[in-house]
C-alpha positions as YAML, in Angstrom:
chain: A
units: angstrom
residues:
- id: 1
  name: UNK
  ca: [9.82, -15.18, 13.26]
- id: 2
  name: UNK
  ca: [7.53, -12.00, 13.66]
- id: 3
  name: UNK
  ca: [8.77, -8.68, 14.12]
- id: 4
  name: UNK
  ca: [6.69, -5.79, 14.93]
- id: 5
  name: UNK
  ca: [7.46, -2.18, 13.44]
- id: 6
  name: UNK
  ca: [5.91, 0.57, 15.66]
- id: 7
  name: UNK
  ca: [3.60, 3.37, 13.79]
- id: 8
  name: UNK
  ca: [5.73, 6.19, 16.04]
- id: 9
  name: UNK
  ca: [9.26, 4.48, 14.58]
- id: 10
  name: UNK
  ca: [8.47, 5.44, 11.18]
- id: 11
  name: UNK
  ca: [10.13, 7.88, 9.24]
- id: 12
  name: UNK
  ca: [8.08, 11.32, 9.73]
- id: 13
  name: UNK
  ca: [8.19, 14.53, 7.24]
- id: 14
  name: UNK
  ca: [5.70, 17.54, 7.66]
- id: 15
  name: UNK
  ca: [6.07, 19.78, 4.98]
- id: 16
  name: UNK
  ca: [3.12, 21.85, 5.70]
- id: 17
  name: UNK
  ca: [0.83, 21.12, 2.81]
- id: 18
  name: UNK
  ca: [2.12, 17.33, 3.09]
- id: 19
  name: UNK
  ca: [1.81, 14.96, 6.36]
- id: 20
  name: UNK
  ca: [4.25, 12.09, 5.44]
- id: 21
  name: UNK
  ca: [5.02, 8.92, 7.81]
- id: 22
  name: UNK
  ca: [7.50, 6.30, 5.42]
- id: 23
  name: UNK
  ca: [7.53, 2.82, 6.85]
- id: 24
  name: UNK
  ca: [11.13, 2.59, 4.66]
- id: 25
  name: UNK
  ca: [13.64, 4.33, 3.91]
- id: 26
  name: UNK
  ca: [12.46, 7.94, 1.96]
- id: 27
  name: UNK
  ca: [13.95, 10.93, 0.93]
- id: 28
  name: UNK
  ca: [15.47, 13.02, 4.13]
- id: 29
  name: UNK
  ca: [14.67, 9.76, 5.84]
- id: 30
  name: UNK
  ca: [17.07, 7.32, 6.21]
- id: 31
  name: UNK
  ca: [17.51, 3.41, 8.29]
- id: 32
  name: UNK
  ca: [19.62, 1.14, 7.24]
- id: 33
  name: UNK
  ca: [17.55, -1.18, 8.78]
- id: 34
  name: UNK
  ca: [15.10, -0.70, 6.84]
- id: 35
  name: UNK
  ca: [15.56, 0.01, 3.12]
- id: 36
  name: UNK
  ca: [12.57, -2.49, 2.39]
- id: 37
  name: UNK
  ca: [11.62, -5.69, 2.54]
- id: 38
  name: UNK
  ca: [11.33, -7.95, 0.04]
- id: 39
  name: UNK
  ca: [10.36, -6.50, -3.20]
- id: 40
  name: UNK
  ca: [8.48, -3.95, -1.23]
- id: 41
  name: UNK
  ca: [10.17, -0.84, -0.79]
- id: 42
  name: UNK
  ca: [7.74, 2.10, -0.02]
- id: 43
  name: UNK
  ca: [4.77, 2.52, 1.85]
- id: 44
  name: UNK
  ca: [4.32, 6.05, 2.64]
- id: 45
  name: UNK
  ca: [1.04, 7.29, 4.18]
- id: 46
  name: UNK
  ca: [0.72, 11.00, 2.96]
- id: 47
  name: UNK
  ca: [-1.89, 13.34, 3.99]
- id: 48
  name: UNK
  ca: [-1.93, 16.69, 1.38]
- id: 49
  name: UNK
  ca: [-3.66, 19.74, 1.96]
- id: 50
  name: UNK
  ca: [-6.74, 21.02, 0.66]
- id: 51
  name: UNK
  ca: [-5.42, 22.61, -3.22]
- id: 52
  name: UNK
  ca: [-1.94, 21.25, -3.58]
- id: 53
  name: UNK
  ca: [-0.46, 17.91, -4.86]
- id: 54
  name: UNK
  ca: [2.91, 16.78, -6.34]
- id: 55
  name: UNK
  ca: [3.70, 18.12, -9.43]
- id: 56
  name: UNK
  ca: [4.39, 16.41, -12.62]
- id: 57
  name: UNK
  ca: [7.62, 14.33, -11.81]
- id: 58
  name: UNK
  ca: [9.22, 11.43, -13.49]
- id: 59
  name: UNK
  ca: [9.66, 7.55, -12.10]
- id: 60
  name: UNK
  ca: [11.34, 4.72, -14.02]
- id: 61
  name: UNK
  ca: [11.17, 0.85, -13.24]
- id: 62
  name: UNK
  ca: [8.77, 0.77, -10.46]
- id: 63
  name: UNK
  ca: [5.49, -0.63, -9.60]
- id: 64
  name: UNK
  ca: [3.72, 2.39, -7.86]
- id: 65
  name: UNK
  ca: [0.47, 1.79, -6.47]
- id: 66
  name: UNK
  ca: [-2.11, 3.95, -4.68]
- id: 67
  name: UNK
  ca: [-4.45, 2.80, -2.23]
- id: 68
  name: UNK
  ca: [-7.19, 5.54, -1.28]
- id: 69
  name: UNK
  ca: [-8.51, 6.11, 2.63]
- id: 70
  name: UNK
  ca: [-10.21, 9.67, 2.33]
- id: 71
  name: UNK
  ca: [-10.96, 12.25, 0.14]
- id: 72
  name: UNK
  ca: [-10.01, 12.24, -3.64]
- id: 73
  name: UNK
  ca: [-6.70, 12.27, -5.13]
- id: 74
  name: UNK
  ca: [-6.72, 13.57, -8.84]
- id: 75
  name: UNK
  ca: [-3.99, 11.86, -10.67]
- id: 76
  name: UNK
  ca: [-2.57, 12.84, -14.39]
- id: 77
  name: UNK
  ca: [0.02, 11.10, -16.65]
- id: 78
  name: UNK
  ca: [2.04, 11.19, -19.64]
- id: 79
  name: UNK
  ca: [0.03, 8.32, -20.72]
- id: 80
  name: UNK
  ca: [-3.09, 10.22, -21.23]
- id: 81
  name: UNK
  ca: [-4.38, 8.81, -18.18]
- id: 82
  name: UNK
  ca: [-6.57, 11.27, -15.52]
- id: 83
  name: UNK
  ca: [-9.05, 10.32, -13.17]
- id: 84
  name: UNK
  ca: [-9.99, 11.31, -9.27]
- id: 85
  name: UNK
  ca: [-9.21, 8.40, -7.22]
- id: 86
  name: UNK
  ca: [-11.98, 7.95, -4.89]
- id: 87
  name: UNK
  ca: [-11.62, 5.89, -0.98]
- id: 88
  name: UNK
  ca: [-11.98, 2.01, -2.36]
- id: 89
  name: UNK
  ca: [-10.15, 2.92, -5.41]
- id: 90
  name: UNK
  ca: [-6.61, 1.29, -5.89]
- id: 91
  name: UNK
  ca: [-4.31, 2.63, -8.68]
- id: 92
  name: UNK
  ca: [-1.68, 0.35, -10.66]
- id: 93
  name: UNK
  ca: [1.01, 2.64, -12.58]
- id: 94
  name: UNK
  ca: [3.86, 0.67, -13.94]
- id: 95
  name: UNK
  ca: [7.05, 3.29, -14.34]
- id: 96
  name: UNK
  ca: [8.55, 0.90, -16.93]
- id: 97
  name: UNK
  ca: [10.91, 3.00, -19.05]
- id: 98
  name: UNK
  ca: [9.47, 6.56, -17.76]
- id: 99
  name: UNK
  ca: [6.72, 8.03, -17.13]
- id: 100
  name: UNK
  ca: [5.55, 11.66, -15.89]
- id: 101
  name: UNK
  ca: [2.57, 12.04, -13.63]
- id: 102
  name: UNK
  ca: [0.92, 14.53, -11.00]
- id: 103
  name: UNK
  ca: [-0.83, 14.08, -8.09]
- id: 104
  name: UNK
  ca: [-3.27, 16.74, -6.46]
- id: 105
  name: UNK
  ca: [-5.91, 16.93, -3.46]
- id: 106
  name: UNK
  ca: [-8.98, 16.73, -5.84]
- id: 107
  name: UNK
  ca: [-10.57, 18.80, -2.92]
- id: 108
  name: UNK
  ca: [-10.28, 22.67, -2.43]
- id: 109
  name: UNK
  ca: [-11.84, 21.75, 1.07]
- id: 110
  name: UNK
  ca: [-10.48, 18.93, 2.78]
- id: 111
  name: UNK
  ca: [-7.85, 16.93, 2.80]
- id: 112
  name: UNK
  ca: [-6.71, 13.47, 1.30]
- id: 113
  name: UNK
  ca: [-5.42, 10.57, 2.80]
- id: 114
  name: UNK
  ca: [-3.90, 7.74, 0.99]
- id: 115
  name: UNK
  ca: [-1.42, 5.10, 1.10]
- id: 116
  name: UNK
  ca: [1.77, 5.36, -1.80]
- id: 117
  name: UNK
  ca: [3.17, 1.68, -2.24]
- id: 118
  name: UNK
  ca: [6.49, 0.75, -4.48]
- id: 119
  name: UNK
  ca: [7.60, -2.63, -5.71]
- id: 120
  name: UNK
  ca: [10.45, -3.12, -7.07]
- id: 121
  name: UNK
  ca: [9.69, -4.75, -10.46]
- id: 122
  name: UNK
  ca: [10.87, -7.84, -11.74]
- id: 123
  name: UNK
  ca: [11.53, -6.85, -15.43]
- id: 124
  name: UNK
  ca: [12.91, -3.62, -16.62]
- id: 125
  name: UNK
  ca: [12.03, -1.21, -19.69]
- id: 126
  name: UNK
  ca: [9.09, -2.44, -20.35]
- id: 127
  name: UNK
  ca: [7.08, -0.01, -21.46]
- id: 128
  name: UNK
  ca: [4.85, 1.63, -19.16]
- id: 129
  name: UNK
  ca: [0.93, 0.57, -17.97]
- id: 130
  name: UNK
  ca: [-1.75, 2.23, -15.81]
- id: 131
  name: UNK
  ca: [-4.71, 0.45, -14.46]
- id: 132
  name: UNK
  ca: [-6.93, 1.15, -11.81]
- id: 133
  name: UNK
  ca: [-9.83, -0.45, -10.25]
- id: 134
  name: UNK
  ca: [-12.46, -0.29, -6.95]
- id: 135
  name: UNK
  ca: [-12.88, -2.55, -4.02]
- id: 136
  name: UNK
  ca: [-16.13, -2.17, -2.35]
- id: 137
  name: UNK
  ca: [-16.22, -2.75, 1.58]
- id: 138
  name: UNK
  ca: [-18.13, -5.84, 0.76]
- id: 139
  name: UNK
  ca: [-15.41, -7.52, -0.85]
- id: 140
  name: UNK
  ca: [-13.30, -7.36, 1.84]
- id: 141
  name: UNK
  ca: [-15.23, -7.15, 4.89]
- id: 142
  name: UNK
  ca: [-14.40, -10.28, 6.97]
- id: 143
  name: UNK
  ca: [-11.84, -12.20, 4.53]
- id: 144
  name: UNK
  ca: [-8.48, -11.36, 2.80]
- id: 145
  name: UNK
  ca: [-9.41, -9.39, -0.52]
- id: 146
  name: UNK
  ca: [-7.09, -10.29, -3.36]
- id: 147
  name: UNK
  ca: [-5.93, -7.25, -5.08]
- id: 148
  name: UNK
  ca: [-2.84, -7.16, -6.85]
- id: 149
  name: UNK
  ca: [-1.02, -10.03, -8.03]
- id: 150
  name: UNK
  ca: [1.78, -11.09, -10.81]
- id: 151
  name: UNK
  ca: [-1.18, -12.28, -13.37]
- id: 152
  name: UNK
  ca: [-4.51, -10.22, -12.48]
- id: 153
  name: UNK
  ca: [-6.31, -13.12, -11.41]
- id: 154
  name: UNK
  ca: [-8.67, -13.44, -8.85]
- id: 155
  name: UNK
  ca: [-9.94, -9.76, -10.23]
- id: 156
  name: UNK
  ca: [-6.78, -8.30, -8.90]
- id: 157
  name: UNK
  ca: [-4.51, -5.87, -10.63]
- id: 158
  name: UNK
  ca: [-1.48, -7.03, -12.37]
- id: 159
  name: UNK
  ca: [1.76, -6.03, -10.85]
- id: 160
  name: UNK
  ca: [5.14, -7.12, -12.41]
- id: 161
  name: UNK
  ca: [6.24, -9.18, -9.03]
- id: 162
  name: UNK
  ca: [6.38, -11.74, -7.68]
- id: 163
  name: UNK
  ca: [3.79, -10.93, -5.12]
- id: 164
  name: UNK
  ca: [-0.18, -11.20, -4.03]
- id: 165
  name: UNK
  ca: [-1.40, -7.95, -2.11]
- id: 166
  name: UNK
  ca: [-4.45, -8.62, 0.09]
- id: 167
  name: UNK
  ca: [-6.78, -5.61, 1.78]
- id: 168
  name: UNK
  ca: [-9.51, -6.67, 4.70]
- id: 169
  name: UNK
  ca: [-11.90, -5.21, 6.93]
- id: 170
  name: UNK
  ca: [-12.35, -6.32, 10.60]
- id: 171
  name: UNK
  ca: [-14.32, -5.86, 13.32]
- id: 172
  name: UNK
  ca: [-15.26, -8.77, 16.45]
- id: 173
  name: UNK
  ca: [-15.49, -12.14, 15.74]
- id: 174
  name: UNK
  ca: [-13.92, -11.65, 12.07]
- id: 175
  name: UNK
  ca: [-11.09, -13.55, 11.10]
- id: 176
  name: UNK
  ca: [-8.89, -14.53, 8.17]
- id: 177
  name: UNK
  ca: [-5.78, -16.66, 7.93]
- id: 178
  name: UNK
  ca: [-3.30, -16.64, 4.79]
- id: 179
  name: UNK
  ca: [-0.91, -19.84, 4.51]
- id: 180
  name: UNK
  ca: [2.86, -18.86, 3.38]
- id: 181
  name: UNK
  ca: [4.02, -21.39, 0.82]
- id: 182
  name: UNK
  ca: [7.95, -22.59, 2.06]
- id: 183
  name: UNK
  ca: [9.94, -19.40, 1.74]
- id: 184
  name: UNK
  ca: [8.11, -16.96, 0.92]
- id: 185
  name: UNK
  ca: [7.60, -13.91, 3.87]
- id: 186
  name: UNK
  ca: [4.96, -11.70, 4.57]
- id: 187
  name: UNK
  ca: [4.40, -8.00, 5.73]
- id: 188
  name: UNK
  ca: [1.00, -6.67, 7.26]
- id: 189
  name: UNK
  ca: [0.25, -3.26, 7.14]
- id: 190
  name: UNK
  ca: [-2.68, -1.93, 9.59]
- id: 191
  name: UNK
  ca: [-4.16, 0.57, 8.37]
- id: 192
  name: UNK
  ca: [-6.04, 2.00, 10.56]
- id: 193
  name: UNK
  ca: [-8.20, 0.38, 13.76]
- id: 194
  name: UNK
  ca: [-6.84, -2.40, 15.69]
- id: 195
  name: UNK
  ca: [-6.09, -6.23, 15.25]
- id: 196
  name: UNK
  ca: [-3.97, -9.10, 15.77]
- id: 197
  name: UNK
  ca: [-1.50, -10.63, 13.99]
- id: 198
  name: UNK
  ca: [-0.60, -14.30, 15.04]
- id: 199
  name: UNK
  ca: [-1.65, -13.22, 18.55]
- id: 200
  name: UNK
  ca: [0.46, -9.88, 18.54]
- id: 201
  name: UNK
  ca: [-1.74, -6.46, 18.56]
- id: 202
  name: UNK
  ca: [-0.84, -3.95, 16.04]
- id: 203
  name: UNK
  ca: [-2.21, -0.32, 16.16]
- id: 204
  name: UNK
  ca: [-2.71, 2.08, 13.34]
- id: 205
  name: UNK
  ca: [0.48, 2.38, 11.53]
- id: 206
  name: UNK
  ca: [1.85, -0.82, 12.70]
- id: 207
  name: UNK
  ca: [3.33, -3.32, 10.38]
- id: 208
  name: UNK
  ca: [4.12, -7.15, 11.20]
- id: 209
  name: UNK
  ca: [7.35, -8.77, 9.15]
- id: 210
  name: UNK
  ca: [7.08, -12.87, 9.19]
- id: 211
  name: UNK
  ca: [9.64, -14.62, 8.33]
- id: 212
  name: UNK
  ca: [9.56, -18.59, 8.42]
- id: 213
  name: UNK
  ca: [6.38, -18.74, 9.14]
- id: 214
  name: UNK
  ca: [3.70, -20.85, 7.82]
- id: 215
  name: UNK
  ca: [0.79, -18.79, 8.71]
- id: 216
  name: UNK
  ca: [-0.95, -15.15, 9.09]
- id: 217
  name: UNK
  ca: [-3.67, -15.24, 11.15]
- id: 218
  name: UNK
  ca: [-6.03, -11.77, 11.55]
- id: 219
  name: UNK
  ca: [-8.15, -11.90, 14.54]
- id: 220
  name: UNK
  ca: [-9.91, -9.22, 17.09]
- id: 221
  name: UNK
  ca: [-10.08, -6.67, 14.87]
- id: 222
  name: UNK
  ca: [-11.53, -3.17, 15.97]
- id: 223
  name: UNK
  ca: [-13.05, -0.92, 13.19]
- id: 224
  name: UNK
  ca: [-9.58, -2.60, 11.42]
- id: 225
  name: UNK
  ca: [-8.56, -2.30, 7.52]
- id: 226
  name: UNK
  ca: [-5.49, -4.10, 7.23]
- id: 227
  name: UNK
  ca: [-3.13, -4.64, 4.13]
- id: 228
  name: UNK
  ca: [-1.19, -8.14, 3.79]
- id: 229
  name: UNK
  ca: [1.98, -8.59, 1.13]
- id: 230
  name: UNK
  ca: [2.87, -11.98, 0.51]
- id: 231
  name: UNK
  ca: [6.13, -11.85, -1.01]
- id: 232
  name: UNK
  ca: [8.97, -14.19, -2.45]
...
């Protein structure tokens, strides 16, 4: 079964210096229906202002990555960890048992746009880890880009999940498919562009959630970068 989640039915929060859609369940937003899915239980595209950022702030047994579109996103951590996240960069924080961080618009100029994805981990109090590493265009252009998984293979980053986290770029004739192993679900993200998914069009914003399905296939894409979760 596929089930399409609309871009405009997303949670929505403008608070000025931060443009927020949540796909799930976030602060002042709230949907029953959807408090996640699978492990996955954020994906918030934010948009922050030239200057400002998220101050430090604390976050406990979570798998918090950041995936960047535009702009650079300066991040700092209680782990000694600081470093301007560039578009193609993909940051890996695990909470663990706490962890302070920041988040700023490395720009005084423009703005920066970037995805903010939680798991919800499969071990607890562990103590807690920061990696972060770039995927060119190349890499994914065409094809289904491994880059997070539960063991870092495959050149990914190392999430504590069972899951594998694809990105790919589309345009034309491009294709990929994914095969879903017996039970396990998927959720595709567009990111921006347009594609389809198993024959169904998604816009910008759009997500697809399969469920007993053996297959994701990405086809006529349309300047299209696309995330995929395949999750137990």
């Amino acid at each position: 079964m596929l089930t399409l989640r609309r871009s405009a039915d997303r949670g929505y929060a403008n608070h000025g210096w931060l443009k927020s859609f949540h796909s799930f369940s976030f602060a002042e937003y709230y949907d029953p229906v959807h408090m996640g899915f699978g492990a996955l239980r954020v994906i918030n595209e934010d948009r922050v202002a030239a200057g400002a950022g998220f101050g430090t702030h604390s976050h406990r047994d979570m798998e918090i990555l950041s995936y960047v579109l535009a702009g650079g996103l300066a991040h700092r951590d209680s782990m000694g960890n600081g470093s301007v996240l560039k578009p193609g960069d993909v940051q890996r924080m695990s909470a663990g048992r706490g962890v302070m961080h920041s988040e700023y618009n490395g720009s005084q100029d423009d703005a920066v746009h970037f995805l903010q994805i939680w798991l919800q981990p499969n071990v607890t109090g562990i103590a807690p880890g920061y990696e972060e590493k770039h995927f060119d265009a190349a890499g994914k252009r065409g094809r289904l880009q491994m880059i997070a998984n539960a063991d870092g293979s495959e050149g990914a980053m190392l999430v504590h999940q069972d899951v594998r986290l694809y990105a790919g770029l589309f345009d034309d004739a491009e294709a990929a498919h994914l095969s879903l192993a017996i039970g396990r679900r998927a959720y595709v993200h567009l990111v921006r562009g347009l594609i389809k998914v198993n024959g169904q069009t998604l816009e910008a914003g759009d997500a697809a959630m399969l469920v007993n399905e053996s297959d994701v296939h990405i086809t006529e894409g349309r300047e299209a970068e696309v995330l995929v979760f395949d999750l137990a």
